[in-house]
C-alpha positions, 0 to 999 in steps of 0.5 A: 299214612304208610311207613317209608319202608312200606311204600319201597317195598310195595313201589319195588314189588310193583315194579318187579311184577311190570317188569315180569309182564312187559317181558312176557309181552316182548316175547310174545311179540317178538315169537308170535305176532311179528310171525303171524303179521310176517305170514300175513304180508307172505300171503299176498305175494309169490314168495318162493325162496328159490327167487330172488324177491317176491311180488305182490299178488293180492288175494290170488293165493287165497283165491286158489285155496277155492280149488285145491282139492288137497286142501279141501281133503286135509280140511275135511279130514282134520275136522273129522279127526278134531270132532271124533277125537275130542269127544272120544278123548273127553268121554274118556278123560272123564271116566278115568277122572271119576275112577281115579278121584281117590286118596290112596297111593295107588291111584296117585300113581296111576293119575301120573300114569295116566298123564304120561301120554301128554308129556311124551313127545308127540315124535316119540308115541309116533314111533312106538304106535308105528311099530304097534301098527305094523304088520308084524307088530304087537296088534296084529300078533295079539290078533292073530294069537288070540285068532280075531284074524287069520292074517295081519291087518293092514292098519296103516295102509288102508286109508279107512284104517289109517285114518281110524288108527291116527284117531285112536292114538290122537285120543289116547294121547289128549286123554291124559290132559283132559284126565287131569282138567277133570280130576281137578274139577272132580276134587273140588266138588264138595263131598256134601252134595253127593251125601244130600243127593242120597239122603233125597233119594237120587241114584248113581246115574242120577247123581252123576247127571245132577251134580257132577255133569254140572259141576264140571261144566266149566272144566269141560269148556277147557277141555274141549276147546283145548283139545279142539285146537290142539288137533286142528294144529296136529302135526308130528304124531300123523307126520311119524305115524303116517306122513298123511298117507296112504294117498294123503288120507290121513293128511292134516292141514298143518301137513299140507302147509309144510309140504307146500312150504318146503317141498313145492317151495310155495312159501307164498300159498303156504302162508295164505294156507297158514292163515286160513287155519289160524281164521278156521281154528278162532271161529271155531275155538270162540264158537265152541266156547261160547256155546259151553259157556252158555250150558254154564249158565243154564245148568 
């Protein structure tokens, strides 16, 4: 039987730890379910603040959603940007990892450097890529000095080249966190399997294919379904970069729904819109998770 004092001590823990989870319960009702249940009812109604009420319209805001060729646009354009991006960032990360997986104090700082891209605000490495980008911005000098071009390209007023520019930074930026997910999962490969692998006879590129690809796997599903959802939800770095232009080429879904929201004050539709996404970014996310999972297993 247990003492006195170990059973209040155990009864008081266990207390603490219901008391920490019914919080953090709270606040995610409070912050994220009632928001969505909120967008949810908003959907079925014209709800635009400059009236005074709303009326129940059933499902005719999603039934627009059909033919707006905005929104098919910006659809389009955020899968296109969530695939590329996340196979670049991913491709990327995992050789920064492997080439970063040493002891030495050099690379611990250059693993914190890495990181930096993903702890910089996403308003900030905007601004700074816009005035890389610029016409008479450090590409564009480099370029001309180096004699790649006559004059300076226009990166972000082309759409093809916005578009690919926004890539290019959206990549640069998940690829700090994706270097990390793997640096992780490359530490915890034990030592003893590259050494058997040698003594059998297996190569660099052989090594690499057998044990690390496999051994990462499950640092992989992390990688990509978060960074999958991380670009479906982009807003601020292509709001900086480019505010969707030119021609609303480079104009996200989360874009399109804020520029419905307080621009054309169709809080309604933007909420439908809003929707979609959320229903669009879980199919997605469960799917791929669900297809890496069973790499898992069969590697």
């Amino acid at each position: 039987m247990k003492p006195l004092s170990t059973w209040f001590r155990d009864a008081s823990r266990d207390l603490g730890l219901r008391l920490i989870a019914a919080f953090g319960l709270l606040l995610y009702t409070v912050f994220i379910i009632v928001p969505v249940l909120m967008s949810l009812r908003s959907s079925f109604t014209d709800e635009n603040p400059l009236k005074s009420g709303s009326t129940w319209i059933g499902t005719d805001n999603y039934t627009e959603m059909l033919h707006d060729p905005q929104l098919r646009a910006s659809v389009l354009f955020t899968l296109a940007l969530a695939v590329g991006v996340t196979g670049v960032a991913n491709v990327a990360g995992l050789l920064l990892a492997m080439l970063l997986n040493r002891t030495r104090l050099t690379y611990r700082v250059l693993r914190t450097v890495a990181f930096l891209p993903q702890v910089v605000s996403g308003v900030i490495v905007g601004f700074v890529w816009k005035a890389i980008f610029t016409q008479n911005g450090l590409l564009n000098e480099t370029l001309t000095r180096l004699h790649v071009t006559d004059q300076p390209v226009d990166w972000l007023g082309n759409p093809h080249l916005a578009q690919l520019s926004v890539g290019v930074v959206v990549a640069w930026v998940l690829s700090g966190f994706t270097t990390v997910v793997y640096l992780a999962a490359l530490q915890n490969i034990p030592q003893e399997l590259y050494d058997a692998g040698s003594i059998d006879g297996a190569g660099a590129s052989q090594r690499f294919r057998m044990i690390t690809l496999r051994m990462v796997a499950p640092a992989t599903t992390i990688s990509v379904t978060i960074s999958l959802i991380t670009v479906l939800k982009l807003y601020d770095i292509i709001q900086v970069l480019t505010s969707g232009g030119p021609a609303n080429a480079t104009q996200s879904t989360a874009q399109y729904i804020v520029k419905t929201a307080f621009t054309t004050n169709r809080f309604g539709y933007a909420s439908a819109v809003a929707m979609f996404l959320l229903a669009l970014s879980a199919v997605i996310a469960l799917s791929v998770t669900s297809v890496l999972r069973r790499r898992e297993v069969d590697l």
